[in-house]
N, C-alpha and C positions, 0 to 999 in steps of 0.2 A: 504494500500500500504506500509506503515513503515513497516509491520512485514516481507511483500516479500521483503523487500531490507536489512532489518536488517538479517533475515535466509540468505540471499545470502553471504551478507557482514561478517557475522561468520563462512560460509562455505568457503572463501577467506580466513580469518584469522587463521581458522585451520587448513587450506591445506598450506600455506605459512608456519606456523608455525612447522609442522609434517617436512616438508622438508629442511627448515632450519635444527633442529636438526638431521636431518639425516644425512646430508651434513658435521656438525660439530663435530658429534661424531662417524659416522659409514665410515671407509675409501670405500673409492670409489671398487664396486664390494666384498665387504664383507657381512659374514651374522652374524644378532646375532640374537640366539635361545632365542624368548618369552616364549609360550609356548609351550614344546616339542613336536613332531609332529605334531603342530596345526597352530603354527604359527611362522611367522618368521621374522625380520624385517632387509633388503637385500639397499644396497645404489647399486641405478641402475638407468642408463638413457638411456631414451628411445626418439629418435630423429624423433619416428614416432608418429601413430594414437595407437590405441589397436592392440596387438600383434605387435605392430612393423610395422604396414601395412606404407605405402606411407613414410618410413624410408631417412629423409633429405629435406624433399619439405617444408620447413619451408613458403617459401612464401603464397602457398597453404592454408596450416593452419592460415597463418595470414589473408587472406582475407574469408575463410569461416569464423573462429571464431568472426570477425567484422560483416558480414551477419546473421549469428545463434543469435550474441548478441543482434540486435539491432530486430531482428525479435522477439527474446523474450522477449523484454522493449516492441513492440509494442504490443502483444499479454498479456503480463502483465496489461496490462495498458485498457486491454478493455477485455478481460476472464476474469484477476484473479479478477476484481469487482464483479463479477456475481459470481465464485463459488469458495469457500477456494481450495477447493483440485485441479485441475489445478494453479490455485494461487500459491501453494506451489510446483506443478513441474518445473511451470517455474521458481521459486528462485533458486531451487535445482540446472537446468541447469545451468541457468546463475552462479551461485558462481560455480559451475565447470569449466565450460566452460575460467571465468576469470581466476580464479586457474590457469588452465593449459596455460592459454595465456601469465600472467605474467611470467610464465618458460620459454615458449618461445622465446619470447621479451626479454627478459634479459639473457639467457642461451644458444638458439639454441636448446632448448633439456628439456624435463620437467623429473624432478625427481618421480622417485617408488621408495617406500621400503616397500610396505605390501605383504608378500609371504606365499600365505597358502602351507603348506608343506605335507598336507593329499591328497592334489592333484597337477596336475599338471596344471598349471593354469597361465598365465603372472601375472607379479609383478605390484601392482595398489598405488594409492595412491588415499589421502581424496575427490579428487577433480572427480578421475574416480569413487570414489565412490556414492557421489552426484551426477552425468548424472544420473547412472545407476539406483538409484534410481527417479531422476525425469523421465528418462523416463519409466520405469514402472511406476508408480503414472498417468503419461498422457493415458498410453493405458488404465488403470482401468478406467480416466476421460471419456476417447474417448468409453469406452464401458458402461459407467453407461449412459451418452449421450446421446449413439444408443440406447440403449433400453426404454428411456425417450422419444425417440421422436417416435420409435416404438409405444410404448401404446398411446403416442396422437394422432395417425394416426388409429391406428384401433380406440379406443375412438371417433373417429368423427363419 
């Protein structure tokens, strides 16, 4: 359990940290080119979900993100003993999930500044980066799974 709370607790601390510096060095709605057409790093806030959906409903967010948090401490707490790899999506969520709740809670509005500039794509930051990676990790979980419990059903 230390290592899913300690990856959570790093993935909190980078996300808070990435945006801090963004905040302090990059003026609000500006871009500085990383690397040239690749990437880009853009101070921008976003008052909604991804893509800007449900833009303002801060209450909203604050009661789901309390339900989502507390549903992945308890799913933590009784999956991730049993297999690393869910184990480690749910840290992923949660340090995102928190990530973006701290912005919240204190801002009304969570901070982006990662902007891939070879596509056209919303501006994300470390914390939408860990969801998305824990919830891919959970569907691979949720399907090595099915197919586990597949072969024990025909094995009978």
């Amino acid at each position: 359990m230390i290592l899913y709370y300690t990856l959570a607790v790093l993935i909190i601390g980078l996300d808070q940290l990435t945006k801090y510096l963004t905040v302090s060095t990059i003026p609000f709605r500006e871009t500085v080119e990383w690397i040239p057409n690749v990437l880009s790093l853009t101070h921008h806030r976003n008052t909604g979900a991804a893509w800007g959906i449900l833009e303002g409903q801060m209450l909203f967010f604050y009661i789901v993100t309390v339900v989502v948090v507390g549903v992945v401490i308890y799913y933590l707490h009784t999956l991730g003993k049993q297999d690393i790899l869910i184990g480690l999506s749910l840290s992923m969520i949660l340090g995102g999930a928190i990530g973006n709740f701290i912005d919240r809670l204190i801002q009304q509005y969570v901070v982006d500044m990662i902007k891939l500039d070879f596509i056209n794509f919303p501006i994300f930051n470390i914390a939408d980066i860990a969801l998305s990676v824990g919830v891919g990790l959970m569907i691979v979980y949720l399907v090595i799974d099915e197919i586990r419990n597949h072969k024990k059903k025909v094995g009978q």
